[in-house]
C-alpha positions in Angstrom: 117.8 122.6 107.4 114.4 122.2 109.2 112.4 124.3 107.8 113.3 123.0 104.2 112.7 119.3 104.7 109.6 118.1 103.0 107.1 115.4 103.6 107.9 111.9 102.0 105.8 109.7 103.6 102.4 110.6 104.6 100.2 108.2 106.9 102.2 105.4 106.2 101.0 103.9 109.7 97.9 102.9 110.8 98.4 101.7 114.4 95.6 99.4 114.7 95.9 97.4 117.9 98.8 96.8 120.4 100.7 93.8 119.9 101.4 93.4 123.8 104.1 94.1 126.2 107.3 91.9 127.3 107.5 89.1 125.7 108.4 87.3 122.4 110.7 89.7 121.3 113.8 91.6 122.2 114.7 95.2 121.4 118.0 96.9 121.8 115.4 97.7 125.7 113.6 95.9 127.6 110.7 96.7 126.4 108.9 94.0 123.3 106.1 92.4 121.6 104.1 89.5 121.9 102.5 88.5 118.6 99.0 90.0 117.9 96.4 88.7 120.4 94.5 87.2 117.1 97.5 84.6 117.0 98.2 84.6 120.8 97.5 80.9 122.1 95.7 81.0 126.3 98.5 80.8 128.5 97.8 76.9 129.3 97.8 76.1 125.8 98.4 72.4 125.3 100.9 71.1 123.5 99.8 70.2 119.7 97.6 66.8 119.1 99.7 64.2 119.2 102.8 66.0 119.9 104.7 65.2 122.7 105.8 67.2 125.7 109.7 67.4 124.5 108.5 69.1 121.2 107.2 66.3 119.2 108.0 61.9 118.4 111.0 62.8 115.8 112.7 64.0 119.3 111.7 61.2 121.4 113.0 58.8 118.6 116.1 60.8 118.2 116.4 60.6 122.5 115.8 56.5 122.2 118.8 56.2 119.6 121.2 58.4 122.2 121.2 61.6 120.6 120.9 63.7 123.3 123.2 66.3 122.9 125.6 65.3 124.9 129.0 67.1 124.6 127.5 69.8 123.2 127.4 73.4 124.7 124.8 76.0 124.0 124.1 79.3 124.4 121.2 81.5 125.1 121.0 85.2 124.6 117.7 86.9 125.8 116.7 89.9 127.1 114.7 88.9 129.9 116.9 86.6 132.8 116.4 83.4 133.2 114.8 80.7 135.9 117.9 78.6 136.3 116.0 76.8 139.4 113.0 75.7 137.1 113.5 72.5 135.9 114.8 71.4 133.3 117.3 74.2 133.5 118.3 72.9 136.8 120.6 70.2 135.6 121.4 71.8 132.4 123.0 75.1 132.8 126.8 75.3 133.8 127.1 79.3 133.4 124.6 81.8 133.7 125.8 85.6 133.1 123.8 89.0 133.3 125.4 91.8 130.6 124.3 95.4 131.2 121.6 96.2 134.1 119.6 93.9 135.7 120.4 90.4 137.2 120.3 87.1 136.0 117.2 86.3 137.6 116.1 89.4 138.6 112.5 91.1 137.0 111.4 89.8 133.7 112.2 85.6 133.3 109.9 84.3 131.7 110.9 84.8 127.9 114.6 83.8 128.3 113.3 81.0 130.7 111.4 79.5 128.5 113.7 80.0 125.1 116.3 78.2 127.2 113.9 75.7 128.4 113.1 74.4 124.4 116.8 73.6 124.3 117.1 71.7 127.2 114.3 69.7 126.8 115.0 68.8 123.0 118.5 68.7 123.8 118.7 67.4 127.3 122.1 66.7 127.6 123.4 69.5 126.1 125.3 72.0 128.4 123.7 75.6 128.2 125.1 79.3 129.2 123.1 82.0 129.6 123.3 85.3 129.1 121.0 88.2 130.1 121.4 91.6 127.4 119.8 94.9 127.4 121.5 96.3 124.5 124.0 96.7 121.6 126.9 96.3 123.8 125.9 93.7 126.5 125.0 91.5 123.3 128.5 91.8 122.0 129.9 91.1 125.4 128.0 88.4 125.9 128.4 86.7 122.3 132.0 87.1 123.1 131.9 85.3 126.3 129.8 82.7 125.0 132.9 82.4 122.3 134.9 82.2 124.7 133.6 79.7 126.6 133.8 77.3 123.4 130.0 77.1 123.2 129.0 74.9 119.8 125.8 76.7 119.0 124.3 80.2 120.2 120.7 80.4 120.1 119.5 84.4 120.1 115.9 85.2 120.3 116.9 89.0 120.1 115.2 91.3 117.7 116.9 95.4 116.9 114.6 97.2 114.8 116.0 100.1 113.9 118.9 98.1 111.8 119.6 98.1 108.4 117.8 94.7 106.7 121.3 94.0 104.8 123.4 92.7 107.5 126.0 95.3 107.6 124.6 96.5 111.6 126.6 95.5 114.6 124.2 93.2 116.0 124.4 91.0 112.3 128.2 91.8 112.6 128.5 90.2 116.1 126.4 87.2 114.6 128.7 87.1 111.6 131.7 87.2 113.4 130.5 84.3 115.6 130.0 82.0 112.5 133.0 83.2 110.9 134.8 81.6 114.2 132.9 78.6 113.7 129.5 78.6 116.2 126.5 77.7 114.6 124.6 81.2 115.3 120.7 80.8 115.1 118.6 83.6 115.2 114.4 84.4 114.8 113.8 85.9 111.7 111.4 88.2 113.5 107.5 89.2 114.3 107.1 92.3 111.5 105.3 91.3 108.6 102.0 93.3 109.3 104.3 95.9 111.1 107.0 96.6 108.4 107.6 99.2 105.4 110.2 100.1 103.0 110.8 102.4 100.6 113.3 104.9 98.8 113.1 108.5 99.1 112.9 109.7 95.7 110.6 111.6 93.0 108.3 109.1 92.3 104.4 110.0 93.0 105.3 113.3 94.5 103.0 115.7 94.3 103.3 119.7 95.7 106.4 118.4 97.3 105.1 115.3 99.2 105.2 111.4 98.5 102.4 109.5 99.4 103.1 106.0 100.8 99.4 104.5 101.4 97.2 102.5 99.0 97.7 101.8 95.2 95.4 105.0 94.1 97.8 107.3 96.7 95.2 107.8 99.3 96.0 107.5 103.2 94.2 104.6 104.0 95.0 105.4 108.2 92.7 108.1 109.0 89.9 105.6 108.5 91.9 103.6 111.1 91.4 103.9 114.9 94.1 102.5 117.5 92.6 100.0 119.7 92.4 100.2 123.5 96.6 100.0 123.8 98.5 103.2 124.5 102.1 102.5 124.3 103.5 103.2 120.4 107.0 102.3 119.5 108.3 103.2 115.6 111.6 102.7 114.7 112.8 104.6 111.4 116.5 103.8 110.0 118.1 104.5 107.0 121.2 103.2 104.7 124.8 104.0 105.5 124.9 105.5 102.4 122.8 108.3 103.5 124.3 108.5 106.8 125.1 112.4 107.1 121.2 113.1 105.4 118.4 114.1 108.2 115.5 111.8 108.5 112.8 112.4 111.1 109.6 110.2 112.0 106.2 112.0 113.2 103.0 110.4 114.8 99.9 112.5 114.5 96.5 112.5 115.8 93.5 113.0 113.7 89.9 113.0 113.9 89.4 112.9 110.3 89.3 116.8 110.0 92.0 118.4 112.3 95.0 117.3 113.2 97.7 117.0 115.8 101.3 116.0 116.6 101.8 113.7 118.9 105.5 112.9 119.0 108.5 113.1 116.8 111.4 110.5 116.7 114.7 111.5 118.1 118.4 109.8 116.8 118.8 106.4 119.3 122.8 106.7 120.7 122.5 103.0 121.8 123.8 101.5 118.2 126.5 102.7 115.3 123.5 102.7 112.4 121.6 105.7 110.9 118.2 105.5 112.7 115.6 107.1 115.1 112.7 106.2 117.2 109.1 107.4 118.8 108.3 106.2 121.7 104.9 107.4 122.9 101.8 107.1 125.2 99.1 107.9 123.5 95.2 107.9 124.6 92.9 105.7 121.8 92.6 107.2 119.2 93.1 107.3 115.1 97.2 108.4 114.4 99.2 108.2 111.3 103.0 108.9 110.5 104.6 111.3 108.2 108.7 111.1 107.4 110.1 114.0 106.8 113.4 114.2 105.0 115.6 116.9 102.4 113.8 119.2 100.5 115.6 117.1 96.8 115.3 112.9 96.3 118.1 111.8 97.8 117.4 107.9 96.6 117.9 107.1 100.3 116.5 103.4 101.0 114.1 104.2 104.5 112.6 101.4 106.7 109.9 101.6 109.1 108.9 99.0 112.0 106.8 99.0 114.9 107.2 96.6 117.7 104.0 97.5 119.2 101.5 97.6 116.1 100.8 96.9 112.9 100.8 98.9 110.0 97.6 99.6 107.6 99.4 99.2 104.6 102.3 97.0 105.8 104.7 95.6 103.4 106.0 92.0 104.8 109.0 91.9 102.0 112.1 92.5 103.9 110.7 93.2 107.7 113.3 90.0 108.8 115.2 91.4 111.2 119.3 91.7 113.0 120.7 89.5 113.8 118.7 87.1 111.3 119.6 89.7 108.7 123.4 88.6 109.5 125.5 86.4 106.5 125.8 82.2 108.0 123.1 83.0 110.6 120.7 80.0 110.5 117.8 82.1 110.1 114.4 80.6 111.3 111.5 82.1 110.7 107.8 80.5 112.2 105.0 78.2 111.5 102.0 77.1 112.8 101.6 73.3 112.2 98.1 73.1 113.1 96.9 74.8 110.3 100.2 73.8 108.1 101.2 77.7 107.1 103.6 80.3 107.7 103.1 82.8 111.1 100.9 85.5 109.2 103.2 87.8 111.7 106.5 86.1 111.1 108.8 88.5 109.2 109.6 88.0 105.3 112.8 88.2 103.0 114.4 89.2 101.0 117.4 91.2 103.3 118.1 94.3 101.7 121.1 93.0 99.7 119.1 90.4 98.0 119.8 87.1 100.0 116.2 84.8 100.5 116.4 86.2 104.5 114.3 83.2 105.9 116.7 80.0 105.9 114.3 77.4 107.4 110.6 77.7 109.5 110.0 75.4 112.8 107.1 75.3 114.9 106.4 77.8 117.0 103.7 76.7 119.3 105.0 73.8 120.8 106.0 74.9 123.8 103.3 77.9 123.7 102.4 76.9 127.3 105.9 77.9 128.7 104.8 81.7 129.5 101.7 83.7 130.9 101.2 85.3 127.4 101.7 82.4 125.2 105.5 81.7 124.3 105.0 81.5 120.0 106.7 83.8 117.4 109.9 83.2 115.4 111.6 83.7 119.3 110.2 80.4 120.3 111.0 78.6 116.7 114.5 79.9 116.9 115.9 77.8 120.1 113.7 74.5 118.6 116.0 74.9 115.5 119.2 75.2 118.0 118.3 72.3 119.6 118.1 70.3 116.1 121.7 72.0 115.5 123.0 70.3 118.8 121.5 67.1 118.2 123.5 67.4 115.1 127.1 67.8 116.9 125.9 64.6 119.0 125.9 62.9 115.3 128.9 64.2 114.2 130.7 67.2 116.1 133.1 68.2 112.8 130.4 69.9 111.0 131.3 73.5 110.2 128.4 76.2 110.7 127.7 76.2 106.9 127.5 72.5 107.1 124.9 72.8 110.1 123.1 75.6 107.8 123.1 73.4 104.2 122.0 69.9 106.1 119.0 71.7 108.0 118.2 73.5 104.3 118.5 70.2 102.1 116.4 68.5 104.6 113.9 70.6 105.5 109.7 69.9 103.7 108.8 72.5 101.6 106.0 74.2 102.6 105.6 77.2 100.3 105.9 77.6 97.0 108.2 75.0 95.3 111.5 75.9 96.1 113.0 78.4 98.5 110.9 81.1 98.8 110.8 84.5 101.5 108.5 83.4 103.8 109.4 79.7 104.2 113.0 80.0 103.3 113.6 75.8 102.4 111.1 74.7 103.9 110.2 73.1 107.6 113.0 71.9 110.0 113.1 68.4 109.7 115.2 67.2 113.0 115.1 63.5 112.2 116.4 64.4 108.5 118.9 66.6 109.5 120.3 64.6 112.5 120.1 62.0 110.1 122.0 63.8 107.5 124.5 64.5 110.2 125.1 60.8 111.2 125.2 59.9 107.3 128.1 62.4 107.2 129.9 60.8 110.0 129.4 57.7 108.2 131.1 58.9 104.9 128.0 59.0 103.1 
């Protein structure tokens, strides 16, 4: 079978600089992305101008009226552990569990530290449990003791690339299934837009038995491009279920413009129950580009490719959101920077592969950017500001359903895009003084 495959994407890639190490998101391992140093805050970033510590004055006011989130319970699924001694976690957390390897607070904190921190300080009466994953399967064990417990909202700043973008892979099951039980699930839309592609392997602009993926006149545009100082390349290639039993492999080669060498080739990843396979590499500087090779005939597969740790030359944002935010009833937040009153230029795009918008709402994501060493931003740190505005929600009025959580943070939200819902701003801006509002106006009958 091999030795018949042909090449249908040629120098898709261009790995152009590393997007960090541990941090903003989480992978079905340990190891993650911060978003590109260009939109990395310092490490003692201040809060916005004018914004207060707790995440801004709509919370405060919310706080003065005795929305606090009391008797409400949420939950916090990260990769890294947790600081349950830093305050505010201190007087917040009733339940702290570590699925897989690793302790609770052993190694890595910082991410799920501060994730958990945005809820208890927006939220500061709410009770949280938290739970450490490493994988798959520790993230279903955990969502299903979080269930379990009778926690009202699950906040999940988790990120598995090498998913189908339509919903149908475990992780987006096990958000599903959560919503279906009635928790409001809320999930990052992801950090891919410069680090995504999609296409559908089929006849179109071959030539000599190759497909070329690069710019509109079907020249690779990545052996013009150099990687920048980082070594450490991640690529994650999947496919749909309906092309299951068909062979798809990945390779990363290096070039000097003239010759050319390969550097690694992606192997099938056991840890999941989807059709996909992945390169993990250290690499020296250099200039590298990808070629997917596939069966000799078109096979009308639908093939996505995303990098964790770099962005791609010719990167298509459509479609790079990612599981569990690709699940159906997941409050799917994507991120904004309110300073400059746009969309993250990294945060990922819709539509999900079976045609739903993908982003619900955006929150800011720099709020609390002074949280970790690296800067804690990204659709990671949006996600558990949008939770919080879910809890404070239960204060008002604790019969909401999940879709009721979803449509009153949708209605509410400001639209910041295009006029109405659109991929990359979904409705439009959390609002949490509209939606808590929204909430207390449906206790009230209105």
């Amino acid at each position: 079978m091999a030795d018949r495959r042909v090449a249908l994407a040629v120098a898709i890639l261009a790995v152009v600089a590393l997007t960090g190490a541990l941090g903003v998101l989480a992978t079905t391992t340990p190891a993650s992305p911060t978003p590109p140093p260009s939109e990395r805050p310092a490490a003692t970033a201040p809060t916005e101008a004018g914004e207060q510590p707790d995440g801004g004055r709509g919370f405060v006011s919310l706080h003065d009226r005795g929305l606090t989130g009391e008797n409400v319970t949420v939950g916090v699924v990260d990769v890294t552990g947790f600081d349950t001694d830093r305050p505010p976690l201190t007087r917040s957390v009733r339940a702290a569990r570590a699925f897989g390897t690793g302790s609770v607070d052993g190694g890595q904190t910082g991410h799920g530290t501060a994730a958990a921190t945005v809820v208890a300080r927006t939220a500061p009466d709410a009770t949280l449990y938290l739970a450490r994953v490493d994988g798959i399967d520790s993230y279903r064990r955990a969502v299903r003791w979080l269930r379990r417990a009778g926690v009202d909202v699950v906040v999940a700043p988790v990120s598995f690339y090498g998913h189908p973008g339509d919903g149908t892979g475990e992780a987006a099951r096990v958000a599903q299934r959560a919503t279906d039980a009635g928790t409001v699930f809320v999930a990052p839309a992801g950090n891919l837009a410069a680090s995504h592609w999609r296409g559908t392997y089929d006849a179109a602009g071959t030539a000599n038995g190759t497909v070329l993926f690069g710019g509109d006149d079907g020249e690779s545009p990545v052996r013009r491009t150099a990687i920048g100082g980082g070594t450490d390349v991640t690529v994650w290639l999947s496919w749909d279920r309906a092309h299951a039993d068909e062979d798809y492999t990945a390779e990363l080669y290096w070039t000097n413009g003239t010759a050319t060498r390969l550097v690694a080739r992606s192997q099938p990843y056991p840890g999941d129950d989807v059709p996909n396979e992945r390169i993990v590499a250290d690499v020296s500087p250099g200039r590298y580009f990808l070629v997917v090779r596939g069966p000799a005939d078109p096979t009308g597969a639908r093939l996505r490719l995303v990098s964790p740790t770099h962005e791609f030359s010719q990167a298509r944002p459509s479609g790079s959101v990612v599981a569990p935010g690709t699940a159906r009833g997941v409050v799917t937040v994507g991120a904004y920077d309110t300073r400059v009153e746009r969309v993250e230029p990294f945060s990922s795009r819709g539509p999900t592969l079976d045609g739903r918008p993908g982003v619900d709402v955006v929150a800011p994501d720099r709020r609390f950017a002074g949280l970790t060493e690296n800067g804690f931003v990204g659709s990671s740190a949006a996600a558990p500001y949008v939770g919080a505005v879910a809890a404070l929600m239960l204060d008002a009025d604790g019969s909401l359903s999940p879709r009721h959580v979803e449509l009153l943070l949708e209605l509410t939200a400001r639209d910041v895009g295009p006029p109405g819902v659109d991929y990359a701003s979904g409705h439009g801006l959390a609002d949490p003084r509209g939606a808590v509002g929204a909430a207390e106006n449906e206790t009230a009958g209105g």
